[in-house]
N, C-alpha and C positions, 0 to 999 in steps of 0.2 A: 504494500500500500504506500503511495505515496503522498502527502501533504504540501497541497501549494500554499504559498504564501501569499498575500497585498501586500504589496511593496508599501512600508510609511509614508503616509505624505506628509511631508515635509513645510512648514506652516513658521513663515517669518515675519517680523513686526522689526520694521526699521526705520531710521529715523532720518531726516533732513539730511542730503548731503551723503546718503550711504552710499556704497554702490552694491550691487547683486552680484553672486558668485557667476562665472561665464561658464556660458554652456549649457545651458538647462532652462525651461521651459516654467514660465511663471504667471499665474493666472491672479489678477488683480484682485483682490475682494476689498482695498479702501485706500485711498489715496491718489498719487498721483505722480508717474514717474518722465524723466525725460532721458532716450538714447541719446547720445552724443558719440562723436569720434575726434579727433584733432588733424589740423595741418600738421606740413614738417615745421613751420615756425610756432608749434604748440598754439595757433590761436583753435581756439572749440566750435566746431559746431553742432546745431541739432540735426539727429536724423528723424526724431519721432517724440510725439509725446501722448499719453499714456494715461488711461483713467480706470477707474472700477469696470470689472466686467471682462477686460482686453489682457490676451495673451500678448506677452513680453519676452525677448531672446535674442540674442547675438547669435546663437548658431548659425543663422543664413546669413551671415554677413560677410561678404569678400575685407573690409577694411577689419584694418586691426589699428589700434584698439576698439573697440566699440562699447562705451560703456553704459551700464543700465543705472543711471543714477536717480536717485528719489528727489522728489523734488519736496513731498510734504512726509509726512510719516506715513508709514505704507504699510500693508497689509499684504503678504502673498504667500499661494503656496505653488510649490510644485508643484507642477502635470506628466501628464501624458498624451499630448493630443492626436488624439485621430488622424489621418492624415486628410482629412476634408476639413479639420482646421485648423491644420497645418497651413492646407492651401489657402485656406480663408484668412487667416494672420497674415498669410505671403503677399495677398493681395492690398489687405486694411493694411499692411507698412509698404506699400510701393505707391499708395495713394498718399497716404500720411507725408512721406518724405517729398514727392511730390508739389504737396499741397504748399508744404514749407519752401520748399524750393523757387517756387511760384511765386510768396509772400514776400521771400529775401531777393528775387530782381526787379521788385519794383523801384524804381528810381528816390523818388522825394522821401525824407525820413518820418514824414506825416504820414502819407498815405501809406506805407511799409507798417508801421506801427498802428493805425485805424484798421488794417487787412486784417493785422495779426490777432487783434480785439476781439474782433467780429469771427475770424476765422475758433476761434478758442472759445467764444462764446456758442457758437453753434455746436463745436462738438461737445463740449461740457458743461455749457449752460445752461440757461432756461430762457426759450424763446417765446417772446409775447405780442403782440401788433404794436409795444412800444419798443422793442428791440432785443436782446439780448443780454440776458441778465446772469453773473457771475461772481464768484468769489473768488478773488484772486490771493485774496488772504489763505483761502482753506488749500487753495493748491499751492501756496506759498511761493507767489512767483511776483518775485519782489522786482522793482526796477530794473535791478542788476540781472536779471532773471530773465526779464521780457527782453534786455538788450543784448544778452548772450543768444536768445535765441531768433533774434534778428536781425542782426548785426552793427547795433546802432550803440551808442556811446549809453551809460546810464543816465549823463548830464540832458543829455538829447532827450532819451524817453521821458524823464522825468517832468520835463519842459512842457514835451511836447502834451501830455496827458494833462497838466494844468490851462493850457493851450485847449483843448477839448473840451475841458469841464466848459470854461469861457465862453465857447465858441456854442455848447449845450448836445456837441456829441456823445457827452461821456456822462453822468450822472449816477451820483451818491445816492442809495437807494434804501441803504442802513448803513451798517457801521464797518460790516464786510463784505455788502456786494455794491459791485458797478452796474449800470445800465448803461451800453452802449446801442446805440439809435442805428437805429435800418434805414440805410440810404434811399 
């Protein structure tokens, strides 16, 4: 007779700034993470970012490094995914990076930075007939945060987002969400 086993799943709680062990297969249950890789002159970029729900992993990734770094305190555990969502990951990160891609050649540091908003507002926020509503607090993506993953100065973002409120694109909505307006 022989006796199979379930392999452990494997179940981590990590904090701001961590990074995930490479290799392996990780399925969101709270938080919020962001892929990056770097130039040869170490500047960083995003490849992907990452919320409750969504399988995360550098295995498919020709660059090295490619790091799974958390951006808020995270929740994950190991998998095993199927290989239909495998494919399905393969696809949600070739749009993902994409999408960003898309966001970081727009020219003007305004409209790069309103993209990025609205863009992060759709996939992780809450969308109303007055726009898009987010907490940037909960995903902890601080100035310096929004300008690493768009390549803009944190002096810039910062500017530019007071600039917004101003202007009545961006709005305070409590204490830790934005409302960014539907063009």
């Amino acid at each position: 007779m022989t006796t199979s086993r379930t392999p452990q799943t494997l179940r981590l709680t990590l904090l701001p700034h961590d990074v995930l062990p490479d290799g392996l297969h990780w399925k969101i249950q709270d938080g919020y993470i962001r892929t990056a890789s770097h130039d040869e002159e170490g500047e960083s970029f995003t490849l992907g970012l990452w919320g409750p729900g969504d399988w995360v992993t550098n295995a498919y990734s020709t660059l090295r490094p490619v790091e799974i770094q958390c951006l808020s305190t995270v929740v994950v555990e190991q998998g095993h995914p199927s290989e239909a969502e495998i494919l399905a990951f393969l696809h949600h990160q070739i749009r993902n990076t994409e999408e960003l891609f898309e966001i970081n050649r727009v020219r003007g540091a305004d409209s790069r930075l309103l993209r990025l908003l609205r863009w992060i507002g759709i996939r992780f926020g809450q969308v109303s007939s007055r726009g898009y509503r987010l907490s940037l607090r909960d995903m902890n993506l601080t100035h310096q945060a929004l300008a690493e993953i768009c390549g803009l100065t944190r002096v810039t973002v910062t500017k530019t987002l007071n600039h917004f409120k101003r202007l009545g694109l961006l709005h305070q909505v409590s204490d830790t969400d934005l409302m960014v307006s539907i063009p």
